[in-house]
Backbone bond lengths (Angstrom), bond angles and torsions (degrees), N, CA, C in turn:
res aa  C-N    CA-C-N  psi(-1)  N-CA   C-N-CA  omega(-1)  CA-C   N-CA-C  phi
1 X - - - 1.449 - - 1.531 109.09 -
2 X 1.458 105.45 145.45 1.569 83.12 -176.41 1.696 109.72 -101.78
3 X 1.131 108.41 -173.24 1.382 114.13 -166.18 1.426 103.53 -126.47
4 X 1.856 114.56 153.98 1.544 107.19 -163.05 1.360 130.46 -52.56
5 X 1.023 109.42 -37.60 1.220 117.26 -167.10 1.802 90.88 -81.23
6 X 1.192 134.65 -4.90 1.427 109.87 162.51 1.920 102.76 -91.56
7 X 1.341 115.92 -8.40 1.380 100.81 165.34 1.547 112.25 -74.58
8 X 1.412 154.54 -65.54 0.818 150.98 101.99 2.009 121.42 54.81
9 X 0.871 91.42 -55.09 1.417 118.52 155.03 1.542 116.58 -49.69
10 X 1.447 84.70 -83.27 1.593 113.14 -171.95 1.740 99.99 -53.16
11 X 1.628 128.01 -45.88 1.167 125.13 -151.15 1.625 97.68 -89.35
12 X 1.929 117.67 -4.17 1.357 105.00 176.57 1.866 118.03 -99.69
13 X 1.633 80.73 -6.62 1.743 98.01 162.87 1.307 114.61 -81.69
14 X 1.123 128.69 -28.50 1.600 126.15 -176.84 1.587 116.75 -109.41
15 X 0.839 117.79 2.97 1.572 123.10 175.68 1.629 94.62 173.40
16 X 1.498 109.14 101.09 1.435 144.64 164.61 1.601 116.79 -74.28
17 X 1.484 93.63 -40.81 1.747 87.61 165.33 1.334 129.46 -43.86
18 X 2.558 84.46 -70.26 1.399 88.82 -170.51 1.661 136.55 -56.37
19 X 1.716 96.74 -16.96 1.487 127.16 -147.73 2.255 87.12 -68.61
20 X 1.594 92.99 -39.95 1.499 102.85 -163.52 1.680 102.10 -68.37
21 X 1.006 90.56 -28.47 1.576 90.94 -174.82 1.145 128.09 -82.85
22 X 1.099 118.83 -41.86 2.067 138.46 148.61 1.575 100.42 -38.16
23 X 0.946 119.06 -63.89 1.659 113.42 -170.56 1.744 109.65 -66.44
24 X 1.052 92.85 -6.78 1.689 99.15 178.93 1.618 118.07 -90.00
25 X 1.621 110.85 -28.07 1.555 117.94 151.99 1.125 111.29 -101.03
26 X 1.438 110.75 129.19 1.263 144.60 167.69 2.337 103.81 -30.95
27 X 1.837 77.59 -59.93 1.508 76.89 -168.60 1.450 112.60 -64.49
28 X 1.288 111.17 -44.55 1.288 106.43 -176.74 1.349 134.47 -43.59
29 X 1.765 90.79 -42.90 1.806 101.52 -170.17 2.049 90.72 -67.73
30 X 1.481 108.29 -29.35 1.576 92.81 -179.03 1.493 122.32 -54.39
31 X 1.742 104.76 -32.68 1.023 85.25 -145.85 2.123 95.23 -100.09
32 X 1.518 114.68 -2.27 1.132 106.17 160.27 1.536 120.89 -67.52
33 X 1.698 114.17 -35.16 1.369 119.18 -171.25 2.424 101.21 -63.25
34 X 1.354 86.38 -31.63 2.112 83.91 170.58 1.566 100.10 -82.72
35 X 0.943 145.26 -38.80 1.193 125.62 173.24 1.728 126.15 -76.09
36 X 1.443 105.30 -25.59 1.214 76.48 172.86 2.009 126.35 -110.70
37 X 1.712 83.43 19.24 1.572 104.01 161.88 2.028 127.32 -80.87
38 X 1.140 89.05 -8.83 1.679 119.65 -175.91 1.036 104.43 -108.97
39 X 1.276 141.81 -94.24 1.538 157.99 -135.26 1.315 114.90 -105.84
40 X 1.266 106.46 107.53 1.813 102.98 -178.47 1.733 102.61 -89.04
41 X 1.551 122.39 -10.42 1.260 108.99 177.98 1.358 100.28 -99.99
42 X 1.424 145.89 -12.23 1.030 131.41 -176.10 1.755 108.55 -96.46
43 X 1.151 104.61 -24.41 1.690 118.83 168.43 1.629 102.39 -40.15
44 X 1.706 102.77 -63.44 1.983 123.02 -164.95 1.673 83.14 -53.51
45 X 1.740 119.03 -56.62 1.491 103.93 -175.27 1.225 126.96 -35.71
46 X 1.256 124.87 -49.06 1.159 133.69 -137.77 1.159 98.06 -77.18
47 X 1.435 96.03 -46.85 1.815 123.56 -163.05 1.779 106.45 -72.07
48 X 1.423 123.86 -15.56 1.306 127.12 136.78 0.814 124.74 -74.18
49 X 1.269 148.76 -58.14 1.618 151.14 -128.23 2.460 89.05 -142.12
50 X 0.873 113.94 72.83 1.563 111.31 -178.74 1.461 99.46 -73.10
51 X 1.329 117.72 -61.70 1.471 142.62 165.98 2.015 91.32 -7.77
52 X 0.956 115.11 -34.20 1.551 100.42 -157.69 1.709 89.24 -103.48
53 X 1.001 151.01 -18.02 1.212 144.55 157.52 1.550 110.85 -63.37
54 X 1.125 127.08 -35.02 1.099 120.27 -153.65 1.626 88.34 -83.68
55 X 1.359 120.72 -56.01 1.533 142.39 167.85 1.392 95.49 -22.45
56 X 1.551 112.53 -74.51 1.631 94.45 169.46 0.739 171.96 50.68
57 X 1.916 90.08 -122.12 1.254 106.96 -174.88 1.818 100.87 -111.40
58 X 1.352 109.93 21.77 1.691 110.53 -170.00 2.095 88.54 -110.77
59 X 1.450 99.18 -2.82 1.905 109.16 178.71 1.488 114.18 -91.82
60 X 1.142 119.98 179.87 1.722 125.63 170.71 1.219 100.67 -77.97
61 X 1.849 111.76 -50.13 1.511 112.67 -142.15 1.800 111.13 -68.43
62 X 1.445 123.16 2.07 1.284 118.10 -164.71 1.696 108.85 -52.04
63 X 1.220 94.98 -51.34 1.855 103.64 -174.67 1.934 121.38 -98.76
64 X 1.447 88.61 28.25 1.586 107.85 -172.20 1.459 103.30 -121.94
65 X 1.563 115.54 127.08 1.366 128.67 157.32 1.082 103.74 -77.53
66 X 1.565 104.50 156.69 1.471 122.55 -166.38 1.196 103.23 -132.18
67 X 1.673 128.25 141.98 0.984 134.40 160.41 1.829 118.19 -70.38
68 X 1.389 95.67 150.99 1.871 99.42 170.09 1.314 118.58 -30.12
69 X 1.492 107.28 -42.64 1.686 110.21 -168.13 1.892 103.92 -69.19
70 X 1.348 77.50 -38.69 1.673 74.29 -169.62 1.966 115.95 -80.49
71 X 1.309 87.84 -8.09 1.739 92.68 168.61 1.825 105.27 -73.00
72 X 0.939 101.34 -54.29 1.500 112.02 165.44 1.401 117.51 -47.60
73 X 1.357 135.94 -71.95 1.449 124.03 158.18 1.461 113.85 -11.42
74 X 1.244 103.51 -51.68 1.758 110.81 -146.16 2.080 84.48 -76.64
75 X 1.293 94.96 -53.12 1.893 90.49 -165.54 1.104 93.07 -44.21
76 X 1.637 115.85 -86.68 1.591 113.00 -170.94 1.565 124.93 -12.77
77 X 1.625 114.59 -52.97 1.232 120.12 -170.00 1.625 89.36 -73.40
78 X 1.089 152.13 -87.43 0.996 128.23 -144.68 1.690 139.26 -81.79
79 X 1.622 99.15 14.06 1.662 119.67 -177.64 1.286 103.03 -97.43
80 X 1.191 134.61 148.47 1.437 144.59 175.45 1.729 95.18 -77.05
81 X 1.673 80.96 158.22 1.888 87.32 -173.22 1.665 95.33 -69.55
82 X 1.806 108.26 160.73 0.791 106.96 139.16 1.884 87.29 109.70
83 X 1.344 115.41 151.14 1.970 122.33 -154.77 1.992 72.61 -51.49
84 X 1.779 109.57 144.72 1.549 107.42 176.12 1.221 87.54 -106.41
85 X 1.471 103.93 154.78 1.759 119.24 151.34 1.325 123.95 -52.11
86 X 1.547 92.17 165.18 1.619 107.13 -177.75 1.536 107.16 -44.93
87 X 1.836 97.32 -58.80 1.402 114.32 -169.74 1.490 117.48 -42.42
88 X 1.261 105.39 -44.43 1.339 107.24 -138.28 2.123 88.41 -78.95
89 X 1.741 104.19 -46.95 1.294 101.59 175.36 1.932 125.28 -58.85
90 X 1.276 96.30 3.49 1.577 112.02 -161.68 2.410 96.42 -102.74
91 X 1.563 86.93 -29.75 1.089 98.40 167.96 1.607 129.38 -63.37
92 X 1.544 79.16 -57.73 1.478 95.31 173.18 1.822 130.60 -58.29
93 X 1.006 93.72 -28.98 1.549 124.81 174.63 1.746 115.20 -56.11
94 X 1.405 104.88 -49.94 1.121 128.77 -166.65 1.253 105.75 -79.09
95 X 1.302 119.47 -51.17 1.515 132.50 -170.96 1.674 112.00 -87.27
96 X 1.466 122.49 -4.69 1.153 122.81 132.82 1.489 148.43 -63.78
97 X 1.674 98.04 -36.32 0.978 121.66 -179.31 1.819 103.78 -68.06
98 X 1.238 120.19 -23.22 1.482 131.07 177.59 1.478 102.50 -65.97
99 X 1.392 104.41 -57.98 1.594 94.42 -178.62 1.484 131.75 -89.30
């Protein structure tokens, strides 16, 4: 299994941008170094989709529970109009589950 700092690694080989920019907030780099010391499926997320950590932890809601309504806000806002795909709700799912 690997260990964070080999995610970390991996996320400055595959996106060098985001990697520079995470290490540049304090919180952020915290809060990838707990996720990717925990979660080997949310680690692979990250390490696709970085953009959504950074989103984050650059938001209020990181360390805020949310009510139903506001889970709802959030789907709506981020599904394209119209019946959504599997994917896209499978997306959404995931990238909650991050925060």
């Amino acid at each position: 299994m690997l260990i964070a700092t080999d995610y970390f690694f991996r996320l400055q080989e595959r996106h060098p941008d985001a990697f520079e920019r995470l290490s540049r907030q304090p919180s952020a780099y915290q809060s990838a170094m707990a996720v990717f010391a925990h979660s080997h499926f949310l680690s692979e997320e990250v390490l696709q989709h970085p953009e959504w950590l950074e989103e984050l932890c650059a938001g209020p809601t990181l360390h805020q529970s949310c009510s139903a309504d506001q889970y709802v806000d959030r789907l709506e806002a981020t599904l394209p109009p119209g019946l959504p795909e599997a994917v896209d709700l499978a997306r959404f799912r995931r990238r909650e589950l991050l925060r």
